[in-house]
C-alpha positions as CSV (number, residue, x, y, z in Angstrom):
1,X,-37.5,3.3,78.9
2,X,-35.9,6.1,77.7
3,X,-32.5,5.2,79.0
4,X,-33.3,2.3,76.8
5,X,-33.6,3.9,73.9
6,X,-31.0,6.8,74.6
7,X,-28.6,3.4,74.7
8,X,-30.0,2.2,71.9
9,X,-29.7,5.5,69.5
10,X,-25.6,5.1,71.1
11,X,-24.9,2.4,70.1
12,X,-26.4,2.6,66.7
13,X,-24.4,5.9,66.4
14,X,-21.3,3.8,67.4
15,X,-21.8,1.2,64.4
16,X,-22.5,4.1,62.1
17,X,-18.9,5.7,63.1
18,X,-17.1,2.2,63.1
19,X,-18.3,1.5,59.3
20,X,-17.7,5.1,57.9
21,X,-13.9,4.7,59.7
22,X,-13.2,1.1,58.7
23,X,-14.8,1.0,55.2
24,X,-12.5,0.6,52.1
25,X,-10.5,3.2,50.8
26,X,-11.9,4.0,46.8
27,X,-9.9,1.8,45.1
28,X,-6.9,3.5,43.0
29,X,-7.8,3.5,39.1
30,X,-4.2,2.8,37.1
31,X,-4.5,4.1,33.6
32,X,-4.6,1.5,31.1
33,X,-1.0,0.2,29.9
34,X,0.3,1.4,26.4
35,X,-0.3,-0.4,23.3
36,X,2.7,-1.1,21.7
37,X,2.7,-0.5,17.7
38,X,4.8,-1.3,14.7
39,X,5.9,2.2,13.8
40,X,8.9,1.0,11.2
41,X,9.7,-2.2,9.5
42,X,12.0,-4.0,6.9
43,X,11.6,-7.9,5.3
44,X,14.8,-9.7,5.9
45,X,16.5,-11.9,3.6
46,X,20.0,-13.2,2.8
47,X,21.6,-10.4,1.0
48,X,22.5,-10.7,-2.8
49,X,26.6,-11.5,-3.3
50,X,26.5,-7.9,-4.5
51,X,25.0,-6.6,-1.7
52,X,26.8,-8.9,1.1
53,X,29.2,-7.0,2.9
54,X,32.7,-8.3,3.1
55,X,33.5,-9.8,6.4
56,X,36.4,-7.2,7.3
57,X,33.5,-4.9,6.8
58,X,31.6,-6.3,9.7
59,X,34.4,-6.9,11.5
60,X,35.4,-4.3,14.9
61,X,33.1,-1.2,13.1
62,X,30.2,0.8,14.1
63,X,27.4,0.5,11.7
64,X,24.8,3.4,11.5
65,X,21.5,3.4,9.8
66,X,18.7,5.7,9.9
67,X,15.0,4.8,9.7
68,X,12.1,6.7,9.4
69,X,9.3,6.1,12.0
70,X,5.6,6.5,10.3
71,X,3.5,6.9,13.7
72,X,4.7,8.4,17.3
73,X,4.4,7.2,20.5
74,X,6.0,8.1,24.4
75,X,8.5,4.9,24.1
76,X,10.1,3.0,21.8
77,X,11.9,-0.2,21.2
78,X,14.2,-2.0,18.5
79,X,13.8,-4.9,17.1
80,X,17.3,-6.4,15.9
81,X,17.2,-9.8,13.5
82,X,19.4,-12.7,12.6
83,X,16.9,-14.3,10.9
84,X,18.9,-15.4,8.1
85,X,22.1,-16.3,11.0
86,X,23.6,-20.1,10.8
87,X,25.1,-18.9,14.1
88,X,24.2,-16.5,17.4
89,X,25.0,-13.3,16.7
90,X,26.9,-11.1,19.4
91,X,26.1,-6.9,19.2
92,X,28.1,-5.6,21.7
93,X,26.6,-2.0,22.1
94,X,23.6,-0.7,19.9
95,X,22.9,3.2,20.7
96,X,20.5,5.3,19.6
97,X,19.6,9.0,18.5
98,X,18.0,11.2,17.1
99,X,18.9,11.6,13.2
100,X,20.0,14.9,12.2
101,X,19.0,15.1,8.3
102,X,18.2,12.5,6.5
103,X,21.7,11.4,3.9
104,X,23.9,12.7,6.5
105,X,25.3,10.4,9.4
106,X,25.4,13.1,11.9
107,X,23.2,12.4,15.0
108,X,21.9,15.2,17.9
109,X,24.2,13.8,20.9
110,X,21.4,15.4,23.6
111,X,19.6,12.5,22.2
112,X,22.1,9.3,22.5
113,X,20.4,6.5,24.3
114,X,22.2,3.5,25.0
115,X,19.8,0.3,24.4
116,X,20.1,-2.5,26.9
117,X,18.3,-6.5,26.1
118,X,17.2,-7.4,30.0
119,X,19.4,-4.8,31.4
120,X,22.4,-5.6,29.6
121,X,24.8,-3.6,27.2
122,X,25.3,-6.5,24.6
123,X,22.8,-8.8,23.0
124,X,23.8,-12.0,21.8
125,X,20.8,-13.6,19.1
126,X,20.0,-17.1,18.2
127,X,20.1,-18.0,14.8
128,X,17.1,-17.7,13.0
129,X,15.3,-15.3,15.8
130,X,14.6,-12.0,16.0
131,X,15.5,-9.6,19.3
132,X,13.4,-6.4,21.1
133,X,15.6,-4.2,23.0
134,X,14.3,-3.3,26.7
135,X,12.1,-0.3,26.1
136,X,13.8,3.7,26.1
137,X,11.3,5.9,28.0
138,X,11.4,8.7,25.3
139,X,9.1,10.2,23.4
140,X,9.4,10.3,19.7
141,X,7.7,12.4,17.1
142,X,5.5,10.5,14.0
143,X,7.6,10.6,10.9
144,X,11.0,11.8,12.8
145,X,14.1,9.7,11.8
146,X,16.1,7.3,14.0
147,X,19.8,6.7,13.6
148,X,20.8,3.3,15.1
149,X,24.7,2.5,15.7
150,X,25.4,-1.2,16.0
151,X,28.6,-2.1,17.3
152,X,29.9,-5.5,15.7
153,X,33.3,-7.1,17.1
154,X,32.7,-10.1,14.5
155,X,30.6,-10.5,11.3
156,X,28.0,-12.8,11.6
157,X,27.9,-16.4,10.1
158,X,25.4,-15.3,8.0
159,X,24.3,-11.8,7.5
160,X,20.7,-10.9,7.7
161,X,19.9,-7.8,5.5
162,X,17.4,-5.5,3.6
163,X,19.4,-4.9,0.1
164,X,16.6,-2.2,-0.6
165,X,16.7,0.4,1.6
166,X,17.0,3.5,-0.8
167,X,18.8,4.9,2.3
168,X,22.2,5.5,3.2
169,X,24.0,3.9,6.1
170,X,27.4,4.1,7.4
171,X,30.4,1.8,8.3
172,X,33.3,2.8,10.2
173,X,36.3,1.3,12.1
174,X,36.4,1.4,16.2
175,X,33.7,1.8,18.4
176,X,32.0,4.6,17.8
177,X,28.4,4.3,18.8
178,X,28.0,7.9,20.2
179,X,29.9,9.1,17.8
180,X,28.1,12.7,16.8
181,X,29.2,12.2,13.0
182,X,31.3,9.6,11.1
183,X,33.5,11.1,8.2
184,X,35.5,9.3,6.2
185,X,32.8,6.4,6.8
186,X,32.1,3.9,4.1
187,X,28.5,4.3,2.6
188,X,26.3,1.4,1.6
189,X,22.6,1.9,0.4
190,X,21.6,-0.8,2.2
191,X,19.7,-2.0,5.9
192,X,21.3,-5.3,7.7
193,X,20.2,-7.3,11.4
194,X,17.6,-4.4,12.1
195,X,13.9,-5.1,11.7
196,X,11.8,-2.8,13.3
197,X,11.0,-0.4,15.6
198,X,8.0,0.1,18.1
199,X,6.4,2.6,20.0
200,X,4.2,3.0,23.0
201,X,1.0,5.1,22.6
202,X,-2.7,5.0,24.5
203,X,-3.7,3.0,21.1
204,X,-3.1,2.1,17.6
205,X,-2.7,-0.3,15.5
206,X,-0.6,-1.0,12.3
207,X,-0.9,-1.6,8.3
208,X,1.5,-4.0,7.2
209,X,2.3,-3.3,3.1
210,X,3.2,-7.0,1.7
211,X,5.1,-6.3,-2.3
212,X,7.9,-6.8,-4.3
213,X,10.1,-3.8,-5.7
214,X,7.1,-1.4,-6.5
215,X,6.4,-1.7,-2.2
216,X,9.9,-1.6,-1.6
217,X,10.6,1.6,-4.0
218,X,12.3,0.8,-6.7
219,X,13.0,4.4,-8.3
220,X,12.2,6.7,-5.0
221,X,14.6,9.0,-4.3
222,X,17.2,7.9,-2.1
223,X,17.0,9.2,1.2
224,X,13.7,11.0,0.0
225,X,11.8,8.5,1.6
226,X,8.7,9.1,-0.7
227,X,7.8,5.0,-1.4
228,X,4.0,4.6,-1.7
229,X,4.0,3.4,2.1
230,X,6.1,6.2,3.0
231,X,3.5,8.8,1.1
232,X,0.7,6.6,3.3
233,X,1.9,7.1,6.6
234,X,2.1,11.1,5.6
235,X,-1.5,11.6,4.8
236,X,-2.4,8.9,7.7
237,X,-0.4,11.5,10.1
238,X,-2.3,14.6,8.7
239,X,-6.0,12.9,9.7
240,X,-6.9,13.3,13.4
241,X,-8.9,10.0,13.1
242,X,-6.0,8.3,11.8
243,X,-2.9,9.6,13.7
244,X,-2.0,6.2,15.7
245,X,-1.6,3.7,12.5
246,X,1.7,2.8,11.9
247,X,2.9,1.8,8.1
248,X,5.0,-0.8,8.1
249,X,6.9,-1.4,4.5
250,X,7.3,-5.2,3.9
251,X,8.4,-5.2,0.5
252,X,11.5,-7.2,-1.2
253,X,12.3,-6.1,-4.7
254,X,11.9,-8.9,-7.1
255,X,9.7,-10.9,-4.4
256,X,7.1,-13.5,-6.0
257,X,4.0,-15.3,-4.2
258,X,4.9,-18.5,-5.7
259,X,9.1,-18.7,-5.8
260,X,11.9,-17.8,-4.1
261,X,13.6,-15.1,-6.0
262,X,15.2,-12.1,-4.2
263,X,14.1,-13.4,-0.8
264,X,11.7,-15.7,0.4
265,X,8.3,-16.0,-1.8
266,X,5.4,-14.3,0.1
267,X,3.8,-17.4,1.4
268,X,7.2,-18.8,3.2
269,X,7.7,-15.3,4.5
270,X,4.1,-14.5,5.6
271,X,4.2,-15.1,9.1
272,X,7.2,-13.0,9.8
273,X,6.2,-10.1,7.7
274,X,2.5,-10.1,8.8
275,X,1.6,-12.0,11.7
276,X,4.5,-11.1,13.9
277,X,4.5,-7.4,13.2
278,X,3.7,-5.3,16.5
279,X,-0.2,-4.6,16.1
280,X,-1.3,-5.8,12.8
281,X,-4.5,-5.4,12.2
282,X,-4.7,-4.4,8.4
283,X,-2.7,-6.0,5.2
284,X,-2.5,-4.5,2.2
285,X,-1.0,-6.8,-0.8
286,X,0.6,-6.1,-4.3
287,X,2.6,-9.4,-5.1
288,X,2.2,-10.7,-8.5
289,X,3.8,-9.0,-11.2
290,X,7.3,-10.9,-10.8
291,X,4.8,-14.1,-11.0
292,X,3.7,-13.4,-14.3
293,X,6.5,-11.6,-16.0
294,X,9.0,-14.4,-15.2
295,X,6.6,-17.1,-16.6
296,X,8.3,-16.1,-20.0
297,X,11.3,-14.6,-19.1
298,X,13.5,-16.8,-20.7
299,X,11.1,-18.3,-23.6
300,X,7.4,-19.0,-24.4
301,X,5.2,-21.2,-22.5
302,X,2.2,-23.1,-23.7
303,X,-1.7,-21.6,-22.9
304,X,-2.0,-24.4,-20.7
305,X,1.1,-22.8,-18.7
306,X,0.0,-19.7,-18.8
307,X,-3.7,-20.5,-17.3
308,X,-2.4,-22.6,-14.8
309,X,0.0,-19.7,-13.2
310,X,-3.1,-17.3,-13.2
311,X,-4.8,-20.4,-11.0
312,X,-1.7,-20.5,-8.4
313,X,-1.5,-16.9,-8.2
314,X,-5.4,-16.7,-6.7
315,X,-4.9,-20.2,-4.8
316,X,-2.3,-17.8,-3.4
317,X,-3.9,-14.8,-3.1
318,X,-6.5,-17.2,-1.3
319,X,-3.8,-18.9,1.6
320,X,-3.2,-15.2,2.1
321,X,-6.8,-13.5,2.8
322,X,-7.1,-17.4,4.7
323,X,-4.6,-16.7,7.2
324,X,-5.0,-13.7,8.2
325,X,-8.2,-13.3,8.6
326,X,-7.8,-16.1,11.1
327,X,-5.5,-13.6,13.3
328,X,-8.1,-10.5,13.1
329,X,-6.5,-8.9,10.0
330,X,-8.2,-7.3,7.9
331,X,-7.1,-7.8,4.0
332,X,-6.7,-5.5,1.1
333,X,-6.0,-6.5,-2.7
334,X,-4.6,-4.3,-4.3
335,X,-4.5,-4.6,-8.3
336,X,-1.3,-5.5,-10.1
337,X,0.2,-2.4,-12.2
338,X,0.8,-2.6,-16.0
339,X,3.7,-3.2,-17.3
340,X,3.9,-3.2,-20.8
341,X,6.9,-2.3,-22.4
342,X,9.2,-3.1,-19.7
343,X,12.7,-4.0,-21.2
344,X,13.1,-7.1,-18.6
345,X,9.9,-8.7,-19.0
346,X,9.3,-7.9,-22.5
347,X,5.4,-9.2,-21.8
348,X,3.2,-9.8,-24.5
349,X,-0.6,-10.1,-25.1
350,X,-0.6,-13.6,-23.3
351,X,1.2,-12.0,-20.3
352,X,-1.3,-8.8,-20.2
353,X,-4.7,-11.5,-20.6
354,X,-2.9,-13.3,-17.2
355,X,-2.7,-9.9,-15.4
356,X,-6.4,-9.0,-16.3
357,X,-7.5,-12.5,-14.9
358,X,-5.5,-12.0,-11.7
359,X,-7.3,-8.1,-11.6
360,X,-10.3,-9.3,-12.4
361,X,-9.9,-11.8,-9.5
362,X,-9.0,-9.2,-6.9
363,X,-11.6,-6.9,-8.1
364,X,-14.3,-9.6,-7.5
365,X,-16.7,-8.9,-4.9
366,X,-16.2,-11.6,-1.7
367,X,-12.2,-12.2,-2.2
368,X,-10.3,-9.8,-0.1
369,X,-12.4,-6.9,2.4
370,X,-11.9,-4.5,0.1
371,X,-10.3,-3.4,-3.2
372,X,-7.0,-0.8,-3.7
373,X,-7.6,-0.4,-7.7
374,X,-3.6,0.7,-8.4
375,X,-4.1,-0.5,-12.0
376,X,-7.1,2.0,-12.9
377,X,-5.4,4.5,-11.1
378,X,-1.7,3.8,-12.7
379,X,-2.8,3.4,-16.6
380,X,-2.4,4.9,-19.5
381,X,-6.2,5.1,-20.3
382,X,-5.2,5.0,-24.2
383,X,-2.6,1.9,-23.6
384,X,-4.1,0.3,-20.6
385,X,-1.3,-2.0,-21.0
386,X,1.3,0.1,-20.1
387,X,1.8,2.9,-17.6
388,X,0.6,6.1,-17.8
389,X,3.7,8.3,-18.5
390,X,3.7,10.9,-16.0
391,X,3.7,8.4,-13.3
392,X,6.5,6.0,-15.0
393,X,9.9,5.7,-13.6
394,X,11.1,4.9,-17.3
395,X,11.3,1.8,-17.0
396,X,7.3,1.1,-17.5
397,X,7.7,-1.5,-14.4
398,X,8.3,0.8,-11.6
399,X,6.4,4.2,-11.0
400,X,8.4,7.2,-10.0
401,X,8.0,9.5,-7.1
402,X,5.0,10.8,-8.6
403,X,3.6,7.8,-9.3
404,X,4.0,6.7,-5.7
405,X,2.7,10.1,-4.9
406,X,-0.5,9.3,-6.3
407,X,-1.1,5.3,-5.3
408,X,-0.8,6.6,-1.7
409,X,-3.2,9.3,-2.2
410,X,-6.0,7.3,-4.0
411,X,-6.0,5.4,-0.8
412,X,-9.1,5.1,1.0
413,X,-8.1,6.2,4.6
414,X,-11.4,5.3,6.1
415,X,-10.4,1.4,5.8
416,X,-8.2,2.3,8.7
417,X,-10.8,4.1,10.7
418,X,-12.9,2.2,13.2
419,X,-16.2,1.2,12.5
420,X,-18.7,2.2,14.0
421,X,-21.2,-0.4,16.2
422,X,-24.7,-0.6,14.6
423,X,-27.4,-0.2,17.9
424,X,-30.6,-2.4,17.5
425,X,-33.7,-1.1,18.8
C-alpha cells in the first residue's frame, strides 16, 4: 500500500512538473500604437489671378515654405494637395528640415529629411486628391517651424494654393531641396499643394478653426504668426491638461457660408476642412460677416431680402452643427465681430439688426455645444457697432494683433479638456 501511494504522490509530482514546464509563456504586452493628430493645416482653393504663380515660376524650381506646427509629437507626416488639379500632379523630391527663423529661408542641414510616398522619392497626385507622405521617425517640438522644399519639374495644370498665408516662401531655379539657404530667391507671401502636417503622439486630438479672413489673419504680422488660432495653440501648449490638441487654421479670407467668393463657401468645403482633418474632434466657427456685408455691397436690398439672408445664414449654421455632430465633433459658435465703419462694406442699421439676429441665434441655448462670445469681447461698449479701438486693425473689419491677442485668450480652454465620467451609485 504504500508503494501505492509513494507511486501515486510520483506521478502527481510528474504532472505538476510537466504543467509548470509546458504552460504559456506571459503573453508580451505591445504599447498601444500612436494617435496620429492634425498639428498644422491650410484650406485650399484656386489661387486668385494675382496670386497664381506664373508657370515659368513653377517650372524646374525648388519651392520652400515654412509652417508652424501648434502641437508635438515623436513623428510626423505631410500632407501634399492637388485638390484644385485638372491633371496629376508629379513632385519629384519634397525634403524637409528644421526652419531656422521664421522670414528667413535658411534651414538647420543636421535636420534634412528626405520624404518618400510608399518608399519612393517622387509622388505623382491625382487630381482633385490629397497625398500623406510615408511617416519621418523624428521627433518634433510643439510650436517649432517646418521648412518644406518641393521640387517641381512642371507646373501643375492647375495650381492648388493658400493666397493667405502671412508667411514668406521661396522660389528658386534648379534643384535645390537641401539647399541650407536660397539667396537671390524669389519671395511670395503665399502657401501652394501643401495642406497639412501630422504628428504621432500617445494621444490627442485636434480643433479645427472654420472662418473667413478674420481666421485666416488678415492684419497679423507677417511671419509673426500671432492669428487668433496661432495665439490658441500658445496658451493650449502652456496647460499640462491641454498639451496634445492640435490647432488647425481653416480659414479663407473673404470665405462666405452661403457663396463661393475667395474659395469655396463653407458648406461645399466642409468635409475637406473638417471631417478629413487628422483627429477632429472639436470645430470652432466664425463665418458670416462676408454673408451679410456683401448683401448690399453694391446697392440696397428690400427688408424682405434682408430677413431672408439672416434665415440662410442659421439654416447654415444648422447643416453645420448637423454634420458634424454626426462624426463625434463637438461644435462651437462663435459670434460674428462688428464691423461698423468698415470702408468696403459700408453697413448700415439694416446690416447691424441682421448681425444681432444671427448673434442672437448663436448665443441661443440648444444650437451649437457651447458659445465663443467674440462680439462682447471685440466691442466698443459705447458703439457696440463698431470695434473697439485698441483691438482694430484700422480698418474696423479686421482686429489687429492685439485684437487676435485677446479672442484667443477669452477662450475657454476647458472645452478642450476631457470630461469627466459621472459614477452612479
Amino acid at each position: 500500500m504504500k508503494r501505492r501511494i509513494g507511486g501515486l504522490v510520483g506521478w502527481i509530482a510528474t504532472l505538476a512538473l510537466l504543467a509548470a514546464t509546458s504552460a504559456p509563456a506571459a503573453p508580451v504586452v505591445s504599447p498601444p500604437p500612436p494617435t496620429w493628430v492634425g498639428s498644422w493645416a491650410s484650406a485650399q482653393q484656386i489661387p486668385e489671378p494675382r496670386n497664381a504663380l506664373p508657370d515659368q515660376d513653377l517650372t524646374d524650381v525648388t519651392l520652400r515654405q515654412v509652417v508652424r506646427l501648434s502641437v508635438g509629437g515623436e513623428a510626423f507626416r505631410i500632407r501634399l494637395s492637388n485638390a484644385f488639379g485638372v491633371a496629376p500632379l508629379r513632385l519629384t523630391a519634397v525634403h524637409v528640415a528644421r526652419a531656422i527663423a521664421p522670414g528667413s529661408a535658411r534651414i538647420d542641414p543636421a535636420t534634412d529629411k528626405a520624404l518618400t510616398f510608399s518608399g519612393r522619392a517622387e509622388v505623382t497626385i491625382p487630381a482633385g486628391a490629397d497625398y500623406l507622405s510615408d511617416p519621418v521617425d523624428v521627433a518634433v517640438p510643439p510650436r517649432s517651424d517646418l521648412a518644406i522644399s518641393i521640387r517641381f519639374e512642371a507646373p501643375p495644370a492647375q495650381q492648388t494654393s493658400h493666397p493667405g498665408s502671412r508667411t514668406t516662401s521661396w522660389i528658386a531655379r534648379g534643384d535645390q531641396v537641401t539647399a541650407t539657404d536660397l539667396p537671390g530667391a524669389k519671395t511670395v507671401e503665399h502657401w501652394y499643394q501643401l495642406s497639412g502636417v501630422d504628428v504621432a503622439r500617445a494621444s490627442g486630438a485636434s480643433i479645427v478653426a472654420l472662418g473667413d479672413s478674420i481666421t485666416d489673419g488678415r492684419g497679423a504680422t507677417t511671419n509673426g504668426n500671432d492669428r487668433w488660432p496661432d495665439r490658441l495653440a500658445s496658451r493650449l501648449q502652456a496647460n499640462a491638461r491641454t498639451r496634445g490638441i492640435g490647432v488647425l487654421n481653416l480659414g479663407i479670407g473673404g470665405n462666405r457660408l452661403l457663396l463661393d467668393g475667395l474659395g469655396p463657401n463653407a458648406l461645399a468645403r466642409f468635409d475637406r476642412d473638417v471631417l478629413a482633418q487628422t483627429a477632429v474632434r472639436h470645430l470652432i466657427v466664425l463665418e458670416g460677416v462676408n454673408d451679410l456685408g456683401t448683401l448690399t455691397l453694391d446697392q440696397p436690398v428690400s427688408p424682405q431680402a434682408h430677413a431672408d439672408l439672416v434665415a440662410r445664414i442659421i439654416a447654415a449654421y444648422e447643416q453645420i452643427v448637423l454634420r458634424a455632430r454626426q462624426h463625434g465633433v463637438r461644435v462651437y459658435g462663435a459670434t460674428i465681430l462688428p464691423y461698423g465703419q468698415s470702408g468696403y462694406y459700408h453697413p448700415d442699421a439694416q446690416n447691424e439688426q441682421d448681425r444681432q439676429a444671427v448673434n442672437a441665434w448663436i448665443r441661443a441655448p440648444g444650437h451649437f455645444d457651447a458659445v465663443i462670445d467674440f462680439d462682447k469681447l471685440m466691442r466698443d461698449p459705447a458703439r457696440p457697432d463698431q470695434l473697439l479701438t485698441a483691438y482694430d486693425s484700422g480698418d474696423h473689419l479686421h482686429p489687429s494683433p492685439a485684437g487676435y491677442a485677446a479672442m484667443a485668450g477669452a477662450i475657454e480652454l476647458e472645452l478642450f479638456t476631457p470630461k469627466p465620467t459621472r459614477v452612479r451609485r
